[in-house]
N, C-alpha and C positions, 0 to 999 in steps of 0.2 A: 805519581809517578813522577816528577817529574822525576838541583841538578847536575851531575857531572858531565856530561859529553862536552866533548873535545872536537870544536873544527882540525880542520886539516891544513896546519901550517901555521907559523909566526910574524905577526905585520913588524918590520923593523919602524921603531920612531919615529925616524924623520916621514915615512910614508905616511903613519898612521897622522902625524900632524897636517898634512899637507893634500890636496885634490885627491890623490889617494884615497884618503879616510871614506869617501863614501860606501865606493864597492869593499873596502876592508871590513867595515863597521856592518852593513849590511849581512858577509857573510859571516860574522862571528856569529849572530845569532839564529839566522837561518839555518849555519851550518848547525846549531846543536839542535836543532827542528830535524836534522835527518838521522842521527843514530838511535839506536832501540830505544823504547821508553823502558821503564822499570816498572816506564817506566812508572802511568808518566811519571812520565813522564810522567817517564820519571819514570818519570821520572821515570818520574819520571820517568817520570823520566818519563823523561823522558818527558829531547825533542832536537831541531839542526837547521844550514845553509849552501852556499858557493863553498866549496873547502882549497881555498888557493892562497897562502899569503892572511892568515886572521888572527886577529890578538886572541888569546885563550885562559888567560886568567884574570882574576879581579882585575889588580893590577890594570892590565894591559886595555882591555876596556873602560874600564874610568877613564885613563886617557884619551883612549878614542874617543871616547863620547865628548871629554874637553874639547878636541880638535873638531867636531861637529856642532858643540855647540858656537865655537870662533868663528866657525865658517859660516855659522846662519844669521850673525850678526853684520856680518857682511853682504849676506846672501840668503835673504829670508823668505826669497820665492824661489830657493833651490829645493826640486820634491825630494832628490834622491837623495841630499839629507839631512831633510826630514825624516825619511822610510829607513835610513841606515841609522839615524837618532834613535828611533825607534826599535828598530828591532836589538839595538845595543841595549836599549833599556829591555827588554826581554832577557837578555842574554844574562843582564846584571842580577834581574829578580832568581834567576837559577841557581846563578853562580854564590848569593847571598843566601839563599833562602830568605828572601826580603820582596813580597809580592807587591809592597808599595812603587817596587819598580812598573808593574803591570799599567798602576795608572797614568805613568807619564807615560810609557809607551805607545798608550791610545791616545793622548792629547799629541805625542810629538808624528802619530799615524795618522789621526784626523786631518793634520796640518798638512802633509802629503797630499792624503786622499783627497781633500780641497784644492789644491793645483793640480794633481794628475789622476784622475782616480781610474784609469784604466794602466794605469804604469804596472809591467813589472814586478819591478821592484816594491811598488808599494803593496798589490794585491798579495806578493810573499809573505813579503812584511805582516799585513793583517793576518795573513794564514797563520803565521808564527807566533800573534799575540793570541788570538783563538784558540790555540793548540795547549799555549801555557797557561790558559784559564781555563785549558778542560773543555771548551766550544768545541768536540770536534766534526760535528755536524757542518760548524760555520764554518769549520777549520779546510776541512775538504771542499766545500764550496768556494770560499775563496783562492785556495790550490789550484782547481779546476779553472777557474776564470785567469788566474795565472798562464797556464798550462794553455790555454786556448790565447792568451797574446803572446805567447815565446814559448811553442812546443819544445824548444832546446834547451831550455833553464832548467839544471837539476835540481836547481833548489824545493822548487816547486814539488816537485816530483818526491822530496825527501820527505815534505810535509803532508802530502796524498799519503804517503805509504804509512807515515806515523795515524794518521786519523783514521785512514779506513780500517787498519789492525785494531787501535781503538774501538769502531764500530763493528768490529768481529766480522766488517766485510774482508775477509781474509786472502779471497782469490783476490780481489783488486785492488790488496795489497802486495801481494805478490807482482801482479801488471805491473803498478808501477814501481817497485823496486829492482824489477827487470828495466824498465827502461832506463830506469836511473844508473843501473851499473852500462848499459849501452852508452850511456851520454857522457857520462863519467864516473868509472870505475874506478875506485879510490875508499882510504876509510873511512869515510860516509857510508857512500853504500856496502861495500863489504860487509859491517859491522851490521848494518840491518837486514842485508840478505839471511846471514847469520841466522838473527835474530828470527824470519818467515822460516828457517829452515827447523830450528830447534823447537816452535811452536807447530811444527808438522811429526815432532818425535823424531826428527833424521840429525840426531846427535854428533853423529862423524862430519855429518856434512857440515852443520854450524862449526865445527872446530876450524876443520880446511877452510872455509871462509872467515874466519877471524884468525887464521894463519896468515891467508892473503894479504887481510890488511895490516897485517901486524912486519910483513916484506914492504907493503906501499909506505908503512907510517915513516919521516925519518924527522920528525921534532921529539924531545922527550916527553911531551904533552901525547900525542899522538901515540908513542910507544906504551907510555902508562895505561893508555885508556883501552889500546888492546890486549893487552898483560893482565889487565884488569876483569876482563870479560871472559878470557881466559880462563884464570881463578873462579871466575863465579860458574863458567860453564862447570868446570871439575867440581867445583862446590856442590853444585846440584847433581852431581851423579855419585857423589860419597865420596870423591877422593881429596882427600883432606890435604895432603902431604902434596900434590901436584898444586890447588887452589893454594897453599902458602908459599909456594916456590913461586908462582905467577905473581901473590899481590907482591912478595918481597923486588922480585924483578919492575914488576912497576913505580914499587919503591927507590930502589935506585934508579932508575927511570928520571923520575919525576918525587925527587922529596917530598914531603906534606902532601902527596896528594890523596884526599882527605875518602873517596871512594876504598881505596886501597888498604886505605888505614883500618877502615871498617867492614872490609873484606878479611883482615888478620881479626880481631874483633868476633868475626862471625865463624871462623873457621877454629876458633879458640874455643869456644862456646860448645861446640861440635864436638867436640875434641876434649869435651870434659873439663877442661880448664880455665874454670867462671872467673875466680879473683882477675886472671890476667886478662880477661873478657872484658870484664866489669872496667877494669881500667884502662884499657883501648876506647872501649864505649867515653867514656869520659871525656878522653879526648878528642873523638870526634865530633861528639855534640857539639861540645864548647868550640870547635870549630863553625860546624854546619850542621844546625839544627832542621834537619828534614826532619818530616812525621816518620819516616820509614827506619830511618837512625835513634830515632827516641823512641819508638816504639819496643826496638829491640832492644837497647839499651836496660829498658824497664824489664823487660822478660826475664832478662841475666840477672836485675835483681832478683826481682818474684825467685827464679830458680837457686839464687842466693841464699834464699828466705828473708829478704830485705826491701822496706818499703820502699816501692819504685811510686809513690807519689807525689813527687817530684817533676818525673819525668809524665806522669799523667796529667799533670797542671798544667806541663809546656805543650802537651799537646791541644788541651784546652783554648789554652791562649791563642797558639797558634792556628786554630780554625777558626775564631774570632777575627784573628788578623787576614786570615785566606777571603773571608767571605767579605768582608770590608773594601776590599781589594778586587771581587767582582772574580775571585776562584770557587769553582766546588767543586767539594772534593767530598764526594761520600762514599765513596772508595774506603777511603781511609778507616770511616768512622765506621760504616757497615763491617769492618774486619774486626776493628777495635772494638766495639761494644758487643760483639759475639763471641770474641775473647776474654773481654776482661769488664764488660758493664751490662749493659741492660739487653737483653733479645730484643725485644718487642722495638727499640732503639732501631738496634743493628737490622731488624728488616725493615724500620722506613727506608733507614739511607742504602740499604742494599736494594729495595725495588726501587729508589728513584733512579741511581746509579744504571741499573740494568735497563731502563725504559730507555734513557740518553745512549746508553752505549752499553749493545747487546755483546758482550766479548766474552771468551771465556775464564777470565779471571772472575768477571763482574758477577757470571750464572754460578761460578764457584763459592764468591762470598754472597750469592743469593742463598744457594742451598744451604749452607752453613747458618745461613742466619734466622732461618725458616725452621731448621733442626733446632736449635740452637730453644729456640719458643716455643718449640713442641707441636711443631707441623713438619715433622717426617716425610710424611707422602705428599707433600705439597712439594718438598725440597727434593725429593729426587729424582726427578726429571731435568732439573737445572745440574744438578751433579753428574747423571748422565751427558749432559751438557759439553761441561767441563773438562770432561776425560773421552770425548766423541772422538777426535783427530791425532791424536796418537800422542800428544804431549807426556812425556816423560815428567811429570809434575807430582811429587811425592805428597805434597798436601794435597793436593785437590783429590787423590785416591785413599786417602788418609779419611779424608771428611766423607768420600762415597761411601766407600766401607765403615764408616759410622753410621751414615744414616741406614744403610742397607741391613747393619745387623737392628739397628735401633727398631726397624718393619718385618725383625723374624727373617729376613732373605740371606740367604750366602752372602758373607761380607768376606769369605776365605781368597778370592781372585783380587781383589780391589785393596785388602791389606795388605796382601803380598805383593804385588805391585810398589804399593809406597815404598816398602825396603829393599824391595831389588832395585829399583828407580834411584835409592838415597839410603843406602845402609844408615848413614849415621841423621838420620830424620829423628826429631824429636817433639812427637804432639805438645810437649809442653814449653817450644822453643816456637811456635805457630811463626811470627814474624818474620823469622829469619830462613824460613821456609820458603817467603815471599820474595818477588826476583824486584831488585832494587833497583 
């Protein structure tokens, strides 16, 4: 899951160079600790911060982190920043898809947590490097210890609601994304009330909330990334022609913003129009090589009829790189290899994934992965699972209704579903089925 999310707001220069830079730097990456994961967070995504005043692209944090690392040459029993070092380095590993950032992140966090280790900022901090390595057991503990020195910090609060959604604790994800829009309502939290609401199947409601924040956002960074959410909400209920009107507006928006690009990409593909797919995909990789962009990428070959292995090499690589780097991600690999490589694969990483974090994505690519190897009746109960809360999730009813017909039962409620959910769903497009 994780990364695109967008704090809330742009640090000017001279701030970001100057005493400033702590709490700026600080909330660059907290703040992408508090919008939806994909994701993970992801992505990600998916993950967020403070959203007041934060540098938001490559760019803009490299510098910051230049101006912190000046400052600690100076100032090298300063925690807070060390803790805003830190979670800058978080910020970078998202923004790059370069999880070598993850390790300096700990060493410039240790450094903190060594001078202050009940700080704040630093206990955030930790939650935020946890989150983007997939801890989110540790992730939500450290939140909570947060959250118990500065009940008022929505940072905190951004990062509970990402981990325990993660942990499929779902009401108290809810709790605290209600508190967080109390403490500061803004597109932070909007964006992941959203996000609690469309994982309850109340569709109208996540729009009007990524409406709201789409009236709070006023940076172009800010604007994109709810234009963007936008498109992916319509994306996932069939409407194709709204989801390209939203990415193009976050395009103008926010030029190259590399989400968006692969929101047009995705909605191409949909929309029966591979070649142009195919070369959107292109260019977003070669921008930002997530697994979740290369995976689909590879699909729009296969559906090309053209070796996508290429793009299964780089996924390769890249979980060499993740796990190096102290990420797992068997998320990923539990989808991938029940897609496209080995079952008996895709259900190790799919029961370890599910043991760490019981969520319904996770029991989704359990069932699949468990079908997938030819334990049916093992897997549909996790499918049930999956489609228990009313999620409008056209794969996850896609995969029920395979395993259902796959055991003789009525698979006629469960397929129909997927295509009222997602007219233009495509079993052999799986990836891009999957919320980014």
């Amino acid at each position: 899951m994780s990364d695109p999310e967008r704090p809330h707001g742009r640090a000017r220069t001279a701030a970001i160079m100057g005493v400033g830079a702590v709490g700026l730097a600080l909330a660059v990456t907290v703040g992408a600790m508090m919008l939806p994961p994909s994701a993970p967070a992801a992505p990600s995504a998916p993950v967020s911060a403070a959203y007041a005043e934060t540098p938001t692209s490559s760019a803009d944090v490299a510098q910051a982190v230049k101006g912190l690392q000046a400052r600690l040459k100076r100032l090298p029993k300063d925690h807070q920043s060390w803790a805003a070092l830190g979670v800058a380095y978080v910020q970078q590993a998202r923004l790059t898809a370069d999880p070598s950032y993850y390790v300096k992140a700990d060493e410039a966090l240790a450094r903190s947590s060594a001078l202050a280790p009940d700080d704040f900022a630093v206990l955030t901090g930790q939650a935020a490097l946890a989150a983007g390595r997939h801890e989110f057991t540790e992730a939500a503990r450290l939140a909570g210890r947060a959250i118990t020195v500065n009940p008022y910090g929505s940072a905190a609060y951004g990062v509970l609601t990402d981990a325990r959604t993660q942990l499929g604790d779902y009401p108290e994800a809810a709790e605290a994304v209600a508190r967080m829009m109390e403490l500061k309502p803004g597109v932070a939290s909007f964006t992941r009330a959203s996000y609690d609401a469309e994982l309850r199947g109340d569709v109208e409601k996540a729009r009007e909330l990524l409406e709201a924040g789409l009236r709070d956002a006023f940076t172009p960074e800010d604007v994109a990334y709810c234009r963007y959410y936008l498109g992916e909400l319509a994306l996932r209920g069939g409407d194709l022609e709204r989801a390209g009107q939203m990415y193009d507006e976050a395009l103008r928006s926010s030029p190259g913003f590399v989400p968006a690009l692969a929101g047009r990409a995705r909605a191409a593909a949909l929309a029966g129009r591979l070649d142009e797919s195919a070369a959107g995909y292109a260019t977003v990789v070669a921008r930002l090589p997530l697994a979740q962009y290369v995976a689909e990428y590879g699909e729009v070959l296969l559906r090309l009829g053209k070796d996508p292995g290429g793009q299964w090499a780089l996924l390769k690589a890249q979980k060499g790189l993740m796990a190096a780097n102290g990420v797992r991600d068997d998320l990923t690999w539990a989808e991938f290899e029940a897609d496209h490589g080995s079952p008996a694969e895709a259900v190790r990483h799919a029961e370890a994934e599910y043991a760490r974090n019981p969520n319904m994505v996770a029991a989704d690519a359990l069932a699949w992965a468990l079908h997938r190897a030819g334990r049916s009746r093992e897997a549909l109960p996790y499918a049930k699972k999956a489609t228990a809360r009313g999620w409008r999730n056209a794969l996850s009813y896609y995969h029920r209704g395979t395993i259902e017909h796959a055991l003789g039962k009525s698979s006629s409620h469960s397929l129909s579903q997927a295509k009222l959910y997602n007219p233009h769903f495509d079993p052999k497009l799986p990836a891009l089925a999957r919320f980014s």
